[in-house]
C-alpha positions, 0 to 999 in steps of 0.5 A, a space after each residue: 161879741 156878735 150872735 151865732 147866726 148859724 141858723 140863716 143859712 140852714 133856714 134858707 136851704 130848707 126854704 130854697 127846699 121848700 118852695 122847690 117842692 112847692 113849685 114842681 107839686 101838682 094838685 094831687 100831690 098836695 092832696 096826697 094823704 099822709 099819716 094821722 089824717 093829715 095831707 101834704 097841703 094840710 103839713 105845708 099848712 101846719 108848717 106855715 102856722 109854726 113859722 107864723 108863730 115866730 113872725 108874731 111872736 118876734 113882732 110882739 117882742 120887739 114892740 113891747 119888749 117884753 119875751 114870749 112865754 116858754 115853748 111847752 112841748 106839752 102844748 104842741 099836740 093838743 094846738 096842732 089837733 086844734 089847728 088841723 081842721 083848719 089847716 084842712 079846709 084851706 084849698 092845697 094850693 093856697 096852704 102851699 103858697 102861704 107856706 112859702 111865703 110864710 117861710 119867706 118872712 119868718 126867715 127875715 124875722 129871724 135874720 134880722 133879729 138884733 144880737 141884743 134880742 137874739 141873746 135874750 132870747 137865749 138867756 129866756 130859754 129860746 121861746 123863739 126857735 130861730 132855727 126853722 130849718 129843723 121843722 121844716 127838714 122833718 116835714 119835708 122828709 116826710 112829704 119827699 118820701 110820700 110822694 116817692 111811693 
């Protein structure tokens, strides 16, 4: 029995949302100020690092065989605190750009997993969240409503 791949698609039409935003966003847009001290450039950004981990993640698995550790959601404001300077320095243009193209290749990671490696994810607890799409959604709906006002 195959995998459930209902994620590609999912992943895809917020990719396709993505780069829409992407390609119609002026500079202003992307330096457009959002809550916590973030920008729309510095969430692109913050997005982009997210699908990264996968990429990396999912490399590193599939080369040595052995799973990453377990997502801790206890870990995830304190990295993106850590990050946020970072993803602040980068030109807006340039963290939209990599966004899209980040996006890109961790949604063909993903796609191509095999069954046999998407199911031991499955069975460590998911340490690799193929479904990208979620986080990106929540991002965007914040940015779309943003740059609305």
């Amino acid at each position: 029995m195959s995998a459930d791949r209902g994620h590609v698609q999912e992943n895809d039409a917020q990719r396709a949302r993505l780069k829409a935003l992407v390609s119609r966003a002026s500079d202003a847009d992307l330096g457009r100020p959002l809550s916590g001290g973030w920008t729309v450039a510095g969430v692109l950004g913050h997005v982009a690092f997210w699908d990264q981990r996968i990429v990396e993640l999912a490399e590193k698995w599939q080369r040595e065989g052995v799973a990453p550790p377990p997502y801790q959601e206890a870990d995830v404001d304190w990295i993106n605190d850590a990050a946020k300077p970072f993803l602040l320095a980068v030109p807006p243009r340039k963290a939209a750009e990599l966004a899209v193209a980040i996006a890109e290749e961790a949604d063909r990671r993903v796609a191509a997993l095999s069954d046999d490696l998407m199911k031991k994810n499955a069975a460590a607890g998911s340490p690799l969240n193929l479904d990208r799409a979620e986080h990106r959604r929540e991002h965007l709906d914040e940015i779309d409503a943003a740059l609305k006002r």
